[in-house]
N, C-alpha and C positions, 0 to 999 in steps of 0.2 A: 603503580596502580593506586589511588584515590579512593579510601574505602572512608563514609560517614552511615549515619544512621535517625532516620526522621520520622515521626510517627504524626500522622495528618487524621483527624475522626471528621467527619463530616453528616450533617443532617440529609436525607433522604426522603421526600415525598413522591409515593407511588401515584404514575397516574397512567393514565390510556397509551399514552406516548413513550414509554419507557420504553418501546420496541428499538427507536429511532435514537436515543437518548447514547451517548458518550461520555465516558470519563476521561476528563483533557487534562491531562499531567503536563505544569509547563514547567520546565528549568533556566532559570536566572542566574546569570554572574552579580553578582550584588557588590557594590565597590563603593566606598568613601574617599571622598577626593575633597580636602583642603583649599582656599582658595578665595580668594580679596584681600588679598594683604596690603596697604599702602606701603606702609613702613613699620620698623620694628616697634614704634610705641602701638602704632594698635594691631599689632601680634600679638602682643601684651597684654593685651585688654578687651580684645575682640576674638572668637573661633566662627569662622564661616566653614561648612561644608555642604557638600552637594552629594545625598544618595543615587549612585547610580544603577540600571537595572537594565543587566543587556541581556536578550534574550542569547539561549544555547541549543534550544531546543524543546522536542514534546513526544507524547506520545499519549495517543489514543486507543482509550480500552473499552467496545461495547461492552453497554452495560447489561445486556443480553449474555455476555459472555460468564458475569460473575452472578447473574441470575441462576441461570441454568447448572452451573457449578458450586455454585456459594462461595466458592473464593477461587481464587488464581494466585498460583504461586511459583513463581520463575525469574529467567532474567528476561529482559526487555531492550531490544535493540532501541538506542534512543533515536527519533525522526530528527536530523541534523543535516543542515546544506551543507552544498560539497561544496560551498567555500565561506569560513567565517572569518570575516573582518578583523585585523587583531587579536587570532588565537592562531596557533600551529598545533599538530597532534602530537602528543609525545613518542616520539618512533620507536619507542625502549619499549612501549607494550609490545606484551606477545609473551609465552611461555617457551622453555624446552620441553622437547617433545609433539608442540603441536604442530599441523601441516602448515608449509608455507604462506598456501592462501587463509588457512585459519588467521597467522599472524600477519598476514595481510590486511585480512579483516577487523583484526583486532586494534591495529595501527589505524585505521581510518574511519574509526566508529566509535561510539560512546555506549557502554550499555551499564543497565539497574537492573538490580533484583531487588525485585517488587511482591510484596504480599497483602494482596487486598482481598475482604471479605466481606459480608454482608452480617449485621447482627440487630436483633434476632433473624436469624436465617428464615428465609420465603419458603413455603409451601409450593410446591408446581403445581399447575392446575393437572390433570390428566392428558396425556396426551389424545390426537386427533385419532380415534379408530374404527370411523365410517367408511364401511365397505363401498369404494368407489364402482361407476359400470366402468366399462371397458371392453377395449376390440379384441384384445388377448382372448387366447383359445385357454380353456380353462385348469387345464394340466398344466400348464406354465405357469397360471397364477398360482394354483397350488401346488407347485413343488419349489417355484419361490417363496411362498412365504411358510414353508418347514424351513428348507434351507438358511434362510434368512433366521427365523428363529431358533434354529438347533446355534449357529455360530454366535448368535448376542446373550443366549444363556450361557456360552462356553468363555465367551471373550463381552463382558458387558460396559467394558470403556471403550472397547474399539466400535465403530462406527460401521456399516456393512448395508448397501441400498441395491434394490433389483428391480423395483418399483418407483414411478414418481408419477405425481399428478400435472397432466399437463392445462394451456392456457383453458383449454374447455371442460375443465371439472374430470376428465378421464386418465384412469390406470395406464399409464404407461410403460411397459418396460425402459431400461435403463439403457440399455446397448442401442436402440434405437437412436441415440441425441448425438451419434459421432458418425463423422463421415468425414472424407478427404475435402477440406473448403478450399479455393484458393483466396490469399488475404490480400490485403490491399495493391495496390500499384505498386507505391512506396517501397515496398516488401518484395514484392516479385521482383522490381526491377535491379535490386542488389544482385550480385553476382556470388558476395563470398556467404557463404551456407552458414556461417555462423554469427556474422552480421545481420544477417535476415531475417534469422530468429530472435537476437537480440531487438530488431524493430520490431516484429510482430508484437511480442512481450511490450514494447512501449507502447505500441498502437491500443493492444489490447486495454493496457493502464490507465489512459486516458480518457475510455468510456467514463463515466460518472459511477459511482457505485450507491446504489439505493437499498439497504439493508431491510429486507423479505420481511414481512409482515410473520409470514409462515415460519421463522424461528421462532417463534415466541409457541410455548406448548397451547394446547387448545387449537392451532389451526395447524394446516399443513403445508409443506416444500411445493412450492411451483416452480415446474422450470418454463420456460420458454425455449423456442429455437433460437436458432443464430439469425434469424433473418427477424423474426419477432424483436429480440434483444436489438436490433441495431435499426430498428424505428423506434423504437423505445427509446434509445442511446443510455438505456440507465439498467441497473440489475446486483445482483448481489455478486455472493462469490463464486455460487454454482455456475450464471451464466457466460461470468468474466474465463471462468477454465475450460467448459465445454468449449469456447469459441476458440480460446486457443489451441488446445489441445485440434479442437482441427485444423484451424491454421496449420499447425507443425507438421500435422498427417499431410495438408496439402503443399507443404516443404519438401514432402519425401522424408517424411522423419517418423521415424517411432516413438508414440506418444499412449501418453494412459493420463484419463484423468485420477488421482491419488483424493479418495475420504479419508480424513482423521483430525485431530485436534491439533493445532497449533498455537501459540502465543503471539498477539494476546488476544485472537478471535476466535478461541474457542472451535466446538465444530465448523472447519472448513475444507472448501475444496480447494487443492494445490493441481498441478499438472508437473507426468513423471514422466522424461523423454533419456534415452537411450541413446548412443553416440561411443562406437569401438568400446564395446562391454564398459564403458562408464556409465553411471548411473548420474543426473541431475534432477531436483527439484526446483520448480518456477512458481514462484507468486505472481498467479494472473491480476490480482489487483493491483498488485506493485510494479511488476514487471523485475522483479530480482529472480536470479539464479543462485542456485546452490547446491552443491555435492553432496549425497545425503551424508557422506562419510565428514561432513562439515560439521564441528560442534555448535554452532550458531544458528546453523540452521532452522526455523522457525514451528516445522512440524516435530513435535516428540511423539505423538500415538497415530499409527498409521494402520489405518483399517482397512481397506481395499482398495484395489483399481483395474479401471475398468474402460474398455476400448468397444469397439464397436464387432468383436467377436468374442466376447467374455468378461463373465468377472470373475476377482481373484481375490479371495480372502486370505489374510495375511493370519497364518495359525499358528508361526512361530510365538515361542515361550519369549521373544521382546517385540517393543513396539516400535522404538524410537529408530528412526534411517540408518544412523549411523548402528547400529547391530545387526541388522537384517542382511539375509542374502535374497539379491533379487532377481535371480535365478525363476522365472516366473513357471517354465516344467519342472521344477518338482515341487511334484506335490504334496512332500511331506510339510513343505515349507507355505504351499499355496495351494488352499481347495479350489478349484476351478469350479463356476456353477454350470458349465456344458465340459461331461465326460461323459464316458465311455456307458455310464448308468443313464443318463438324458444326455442325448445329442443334441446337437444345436438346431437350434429353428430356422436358421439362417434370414431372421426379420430386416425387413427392409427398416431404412431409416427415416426417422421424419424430417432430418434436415433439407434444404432446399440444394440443387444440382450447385447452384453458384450464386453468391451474394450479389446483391444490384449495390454496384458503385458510381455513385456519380463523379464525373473527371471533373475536375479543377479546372475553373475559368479563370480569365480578368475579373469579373463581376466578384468571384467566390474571393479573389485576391481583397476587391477593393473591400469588401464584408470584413476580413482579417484585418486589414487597415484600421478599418472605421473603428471596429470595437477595441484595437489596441491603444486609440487615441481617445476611447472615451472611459475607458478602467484605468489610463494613465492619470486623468484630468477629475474622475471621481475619487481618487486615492489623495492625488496633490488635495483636494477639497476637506474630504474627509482628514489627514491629519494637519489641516489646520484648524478647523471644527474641531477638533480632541484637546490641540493645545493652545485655544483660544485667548487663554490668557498671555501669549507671549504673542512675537512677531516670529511667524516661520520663513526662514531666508532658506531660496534655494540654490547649489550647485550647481550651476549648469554645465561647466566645463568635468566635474565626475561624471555628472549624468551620462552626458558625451560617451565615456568611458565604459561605464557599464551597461551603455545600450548597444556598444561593439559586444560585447562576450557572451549576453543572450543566446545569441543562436547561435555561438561553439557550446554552450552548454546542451542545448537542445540536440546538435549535430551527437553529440557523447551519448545523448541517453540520458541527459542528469548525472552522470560520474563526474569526480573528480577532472576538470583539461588541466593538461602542461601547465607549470609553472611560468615559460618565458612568454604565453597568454595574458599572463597578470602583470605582469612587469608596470607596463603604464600606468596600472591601477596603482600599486603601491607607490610607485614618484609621484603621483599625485596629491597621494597621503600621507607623507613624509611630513608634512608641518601640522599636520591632525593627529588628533588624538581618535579614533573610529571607531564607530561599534556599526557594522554590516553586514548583508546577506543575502543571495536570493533565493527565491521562495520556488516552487514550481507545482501547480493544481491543476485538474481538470476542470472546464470551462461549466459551470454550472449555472449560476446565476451571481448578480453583481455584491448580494447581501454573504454570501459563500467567499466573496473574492477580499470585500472589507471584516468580515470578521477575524477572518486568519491574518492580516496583516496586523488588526488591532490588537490578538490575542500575543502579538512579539512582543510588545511594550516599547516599539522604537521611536513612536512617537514623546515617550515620557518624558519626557527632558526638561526638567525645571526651571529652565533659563531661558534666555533671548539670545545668551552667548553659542548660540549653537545653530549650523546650517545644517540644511538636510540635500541626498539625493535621493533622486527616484527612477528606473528608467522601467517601463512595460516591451515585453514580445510578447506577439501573440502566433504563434506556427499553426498553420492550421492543415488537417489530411484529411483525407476523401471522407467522404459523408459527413460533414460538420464537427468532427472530433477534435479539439480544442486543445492545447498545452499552451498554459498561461505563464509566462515566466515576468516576477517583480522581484525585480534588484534595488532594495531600499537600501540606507545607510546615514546613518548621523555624525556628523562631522564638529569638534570643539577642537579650535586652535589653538596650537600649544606655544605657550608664554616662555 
């Protein structure tokens, strides 16, 4: 294990847009490499070297998240492709005592602990406390909002929702936004029950994520439906888990949507699905799974969850997954807000009966086509424009190579494929020296698609001695949902 220590201050101007605003943490392998030597008199008398700067990886931290808290302090699973170019993992991480798949995870992941704060610390404006109207019968609103109140004076870090405002300014209750959906084609037409959910989880990931106006204090949470959200195709993290979390109900699965704080975004929504008395947590924006009994896990305060017959506040004396039993009848452990003192209403839902899917054409084909051949040809553009001062030569015979693996990458999910996958790739690189990777985004827009390539630094390359590869996929599932995959890589032949 690799342990340094870096302390970064940076200047800070507030403005309107902080809502939206990211702190982009990126990590470089930094390398000095000797090199022009003729002969040994100007050894002698000459040192050439070349700074090299190969990206590793990143991680993004709303800055809404260290607002609201005024600092953040934990570790940090680093964002890293599952395959980089001239690096191996060290397979010796891992501890005794931890579960397999912990040092499973540990073996295939990079992480920091990170403590970032804000100084002098922000003022919050008050929050949003405008009595909304609403269709709710009025005993419901108020015996939510005691209940709700009695639990955030008792537990004031845990997080606890019974209410939310929907797209038309009205009080909603909470149990109303889940229903059994069913998801995509893609998804239904798998056969094995845990492959299915693993695509839902992808499918879901690759809506676009638009971080809600309404965190930020002074406004308030909207949510939308599931059929709003996916004309929209964009939404935060509430809408990315309500949809799943029905997806998995319409899997035939036990599901709850999980509120609490996670790393490194702060208040958010996770999805908690059940499977022979095992417990998992799902990053509906990421599309990861995780055992709550996982130390890596992402959520540490978990405040309630909540299905379309209840919610459950989490009143145990811990917060984080791995302490909790989730034993969701007893109640010593979980307040239910419909018992035996208020029954349940039994409120209908507002989600729609079935999502409108449109099926996949040729036409819808050739649209995938077209756009994969014009993000490949804006990217080739773009970094030669960055390194214009050199001549940019490209590999066409890697390209070749890395546009076969694309869609096994895709086919996986973005995990890790087999090693005898790669094999071509490496004979290829044999007489290179490489620094490589590919990328994999939601399809957003083209200025989204070059910044994240430029913020790798693989275009840096100080010389002319240097070719480049490039290959784009573009995969596309029902209703215009996008996974962008760029396989770049820079190539210096070894002397």
């Amino acid at each position: 294990m690799k342990n340094w220590t870096n302390t970064q201050v940076s200047k800070l101007f507030l403005c309107e847009q902080m809502v939206s605003i990211f702190i982009l943490v990126v990590f470089y392998n930094e390398a000095c490499t000797l090199f022009g030597f003729k002969d040994n008199r100007e050894r002698e008398s000459n040192i050439h070297q070349r700074i090299e700067k190969k990206w590793l990886g990143s991680i993004k931290i709303p800055f809404s998240t260290v607002y609201f808290n005024n600092k953040i302090d934990g570790t940090f699973r680093l964002n890293t492709p599952s395959i980089l170019l001239g690096y191996t993992y060290d397979q010796s991480q891992g501890q005794p005592g931890m579960t397999e798949l912990d040092n499973n995870l540990a073996k295939r992941n990079t992480f920091l602990t990170m403590y970032v704060t804000l100084e002098p610390s922000l003022t919050l404006p008050d929050p949003f406390k405008e009595k909304l109207s609403t269709n709710e019968e009025e005993e419901l609103i108020q015996y939510a909002d005691r209940w709700q109140e009695n639990l955030e004076r008792r537990f004031p870090s845990r997080i606890f929702k019974t209410t939310v405002m929907d797209t038309t300014g009205r009080n909603v209750f909470v149990t109303r936004f889940f229903k059994s959906i069913k998801p995509p084609p893609e998804v239904e037409a798998c056969t094995d029950p845990e492959r299915a959910m693993e695509l839902a989880a992808r499918y879901v990931s690759l809506i676009p994520f638009v971080a809600d106006t309404a965190l930020f204090p002074g406004q308030c949470d909207i949510w939308s439906t599931c059929n709003q959200f996916m004309k929209m195709l964009c939404g935060d993290e509430e809408e990315h888990a309500v949809l799943l979390t029905n997806y998995f109900l319409g899997l035939g699965k036990r599901a709850w949507l999980m509120l609490g704080n996670a790393i490194p975004e702060g208040r958010t929504a996770y999805v908690l699905t059940e499977d022979k008395d095992k417990f998992f947590v799902w990053n509906a924006r990421s599309g990861e799974k995780f055992s709550v009994y996982d130390n890596y896990c992402p959520i540490h305060v978990v405040g309630c969850v909540i299905n379309a017959e209840n919610i459950w506040a989490n009143i145990q004396q811990y917060e984080k997954p791995t302490q909790l039993n989730f034993n969701l009848n007893n109640t010593k452990n979980w307040q239910p807000f419909y018992s035996k003192s208020f029954l349940s209403r039994g409120l209908a839902s507002v989600q729609p009966n079935e999502l409108n899917y449109r099926r996949k054409d040729k036409k819808f084909d050739n649209l995938v086509t077209e756009l994969q051949e014009k993000i490949e040809q804006l990217l080739k553009n773009k970094i030669m424009e960055w390194r214009s001062r050199y001549i940019t030569r490209w590999n066409r015979h890697c390209t070749q190579i890395m546009r076969k693996l694309l869609p096994k990458l895709e086919e996986n999910c973005g995990k890790p494929i087999d090693e005898s996958n790669l094999r071509d790739l490496e004979d290829s690189f044999k007489s290179y020296k490489v620094s490589g990777f590919p990328l994999n985004i939601p399809y957003t827009d083209m200025d989204s698609i070059t910044e994240t390539v430029f913020s790798t630094g693989v275009h840096a390359q100080e010389t002319s001695d240097v070719e480049f590869a490039l290959a784009v996929y573009v995969h596309g599932y029902t209703n215009n949902v996008m996974s962008i995959w760029i396989y770049v890589a820079s190539l210096i032949r070894l002397r």
